[in-house]
C-alpha atoms as a printed R data frame, in Angstrom:
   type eleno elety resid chain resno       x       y       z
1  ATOM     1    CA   UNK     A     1  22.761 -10.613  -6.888
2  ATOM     2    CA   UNK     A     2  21.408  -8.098  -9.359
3  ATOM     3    CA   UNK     A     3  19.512  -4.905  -8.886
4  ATOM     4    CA   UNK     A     4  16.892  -3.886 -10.514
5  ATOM     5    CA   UNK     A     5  12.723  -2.395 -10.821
6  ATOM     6    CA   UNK     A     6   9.743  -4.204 -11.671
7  ATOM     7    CA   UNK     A     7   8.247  -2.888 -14.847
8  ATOM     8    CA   UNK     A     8   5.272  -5.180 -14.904
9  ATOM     9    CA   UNK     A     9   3.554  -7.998 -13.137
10 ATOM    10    CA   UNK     A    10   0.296  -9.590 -14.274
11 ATOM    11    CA   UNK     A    11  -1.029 -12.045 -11.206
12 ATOM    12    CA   UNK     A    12  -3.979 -13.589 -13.744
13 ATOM    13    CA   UNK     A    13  -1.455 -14.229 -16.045
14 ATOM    14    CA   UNK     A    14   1.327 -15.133 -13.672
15 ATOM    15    CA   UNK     A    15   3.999 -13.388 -15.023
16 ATOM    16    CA   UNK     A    16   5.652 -10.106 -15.417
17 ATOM    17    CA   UNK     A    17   9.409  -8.208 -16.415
18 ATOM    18    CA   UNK     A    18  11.782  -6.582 -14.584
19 ATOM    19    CA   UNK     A    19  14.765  -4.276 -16.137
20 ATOM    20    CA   UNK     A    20  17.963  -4.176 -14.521
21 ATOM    21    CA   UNK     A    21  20.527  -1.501 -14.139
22 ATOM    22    CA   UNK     A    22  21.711  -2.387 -17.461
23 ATOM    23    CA   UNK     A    23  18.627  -1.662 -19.113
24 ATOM    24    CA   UNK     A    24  17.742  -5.368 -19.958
25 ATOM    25    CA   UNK     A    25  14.472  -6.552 -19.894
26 ATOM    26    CA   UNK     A    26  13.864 -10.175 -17.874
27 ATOM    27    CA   UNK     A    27  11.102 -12.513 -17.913
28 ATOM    28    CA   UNK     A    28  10.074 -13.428 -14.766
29 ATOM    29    CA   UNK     A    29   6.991 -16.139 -13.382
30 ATOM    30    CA   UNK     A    30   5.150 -16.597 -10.068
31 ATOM    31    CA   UNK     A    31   8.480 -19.353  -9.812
32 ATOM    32    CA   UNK     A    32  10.710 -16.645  -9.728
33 ATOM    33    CA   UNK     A    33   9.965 -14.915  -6.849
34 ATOM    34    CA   UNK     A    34  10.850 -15.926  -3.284
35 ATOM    35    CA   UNK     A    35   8.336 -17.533  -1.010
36 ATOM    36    CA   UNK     A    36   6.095 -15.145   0.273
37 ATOM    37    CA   UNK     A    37   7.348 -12.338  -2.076
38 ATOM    38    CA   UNK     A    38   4.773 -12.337  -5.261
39 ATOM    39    CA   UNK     A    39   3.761  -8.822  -5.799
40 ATOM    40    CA   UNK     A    40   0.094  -7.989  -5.173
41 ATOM    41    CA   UNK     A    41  -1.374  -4.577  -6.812
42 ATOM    42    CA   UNK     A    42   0.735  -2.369  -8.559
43 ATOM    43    CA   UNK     A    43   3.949  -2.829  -8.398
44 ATOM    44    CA   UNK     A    44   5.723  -1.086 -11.378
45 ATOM    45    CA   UNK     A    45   8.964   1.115 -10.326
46 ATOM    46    CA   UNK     A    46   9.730  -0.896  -6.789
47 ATOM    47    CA   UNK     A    47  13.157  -2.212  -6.537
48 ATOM    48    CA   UNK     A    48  13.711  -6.109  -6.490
49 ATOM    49    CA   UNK     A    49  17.024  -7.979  -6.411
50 ATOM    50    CA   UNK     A    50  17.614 -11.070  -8.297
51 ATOM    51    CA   UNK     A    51  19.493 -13.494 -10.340
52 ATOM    52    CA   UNK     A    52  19.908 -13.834 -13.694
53 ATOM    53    CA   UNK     A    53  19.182 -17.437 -15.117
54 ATOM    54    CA   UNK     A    54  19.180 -18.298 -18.938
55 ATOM    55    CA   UNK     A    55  20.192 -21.405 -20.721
56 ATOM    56    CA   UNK     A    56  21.208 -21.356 -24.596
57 ATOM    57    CA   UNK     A    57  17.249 -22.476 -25.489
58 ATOM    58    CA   UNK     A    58  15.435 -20.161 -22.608
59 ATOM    59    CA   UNK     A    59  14.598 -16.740 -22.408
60 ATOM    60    CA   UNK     A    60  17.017 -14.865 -20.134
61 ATOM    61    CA   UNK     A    61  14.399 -14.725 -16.966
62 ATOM    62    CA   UNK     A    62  15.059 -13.603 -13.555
63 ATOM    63    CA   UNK     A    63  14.842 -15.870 -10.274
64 ATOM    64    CA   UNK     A    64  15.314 -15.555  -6.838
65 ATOM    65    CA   UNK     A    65  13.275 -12.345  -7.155
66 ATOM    66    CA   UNK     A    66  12.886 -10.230  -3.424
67 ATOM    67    CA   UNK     A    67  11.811  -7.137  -3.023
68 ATOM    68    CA   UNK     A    68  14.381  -4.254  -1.247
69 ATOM    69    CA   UNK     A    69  11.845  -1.880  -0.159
70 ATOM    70    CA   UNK     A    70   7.841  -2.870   0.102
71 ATOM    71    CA   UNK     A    71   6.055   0.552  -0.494
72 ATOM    72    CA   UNK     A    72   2.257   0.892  -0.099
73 ATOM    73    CA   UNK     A    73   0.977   1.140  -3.716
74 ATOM    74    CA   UNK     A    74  -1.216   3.867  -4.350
75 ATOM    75    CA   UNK     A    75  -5.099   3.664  -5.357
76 ATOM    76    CA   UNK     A    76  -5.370   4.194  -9.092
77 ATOM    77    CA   UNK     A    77  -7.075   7.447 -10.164
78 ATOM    78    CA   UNK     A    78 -10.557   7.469 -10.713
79 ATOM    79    CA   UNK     A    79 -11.168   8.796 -14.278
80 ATOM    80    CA   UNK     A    80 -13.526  11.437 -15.185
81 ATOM    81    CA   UNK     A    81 -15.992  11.094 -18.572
82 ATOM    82    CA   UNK     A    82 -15.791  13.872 -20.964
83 ATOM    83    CA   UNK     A    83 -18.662  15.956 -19.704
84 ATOM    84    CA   UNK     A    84 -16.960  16.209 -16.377
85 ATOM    85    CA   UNK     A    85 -18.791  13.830 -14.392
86 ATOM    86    CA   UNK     A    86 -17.302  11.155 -12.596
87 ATOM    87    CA   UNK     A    87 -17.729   7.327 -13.296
């Protein structure tokens, strides 16, 4: 098993990257991940473990994808127009 943090995952899209302690990006799908364990909200920065799958014609990808620790994701920030008022 690898180590490694979730850069990205898109759940319209169904897909997403991970980097691993080697600084490699992977691909990874809603196929990767274990059952039960597809990310939901942000998710960028938590720590996953996985396995590293690639054939000669693939992009290396990772599978078997679980998170270590599940944190409770923040709201996002609510953004303030220029004339200081809020949206």
């Amino acid at each position: 098993m690898m180590r490694g943090e979730m850069l990205w995952y898109n759940a319209d899209k169904r897909h997403g990257y991970i980097r691993t302690e080697n600084d490699e990006r992977l691909f990874v799908d809603e196929s990767g991940f274990r059952d039960g364990e597809l990310p939901t909200g942000r998710c960028k920065g938590m720590t996953v473990m996985f396995e590293r799958s690639a054939t000669d014609a693939e992009t290396p990808r990772a599978v078997d994808v679980h998170f270590v620790e599940i944190v409770e994701q923040r709201r996002a920030r609510l953004r303030h127009a220029r004339g200081g008022t809020s949206i």
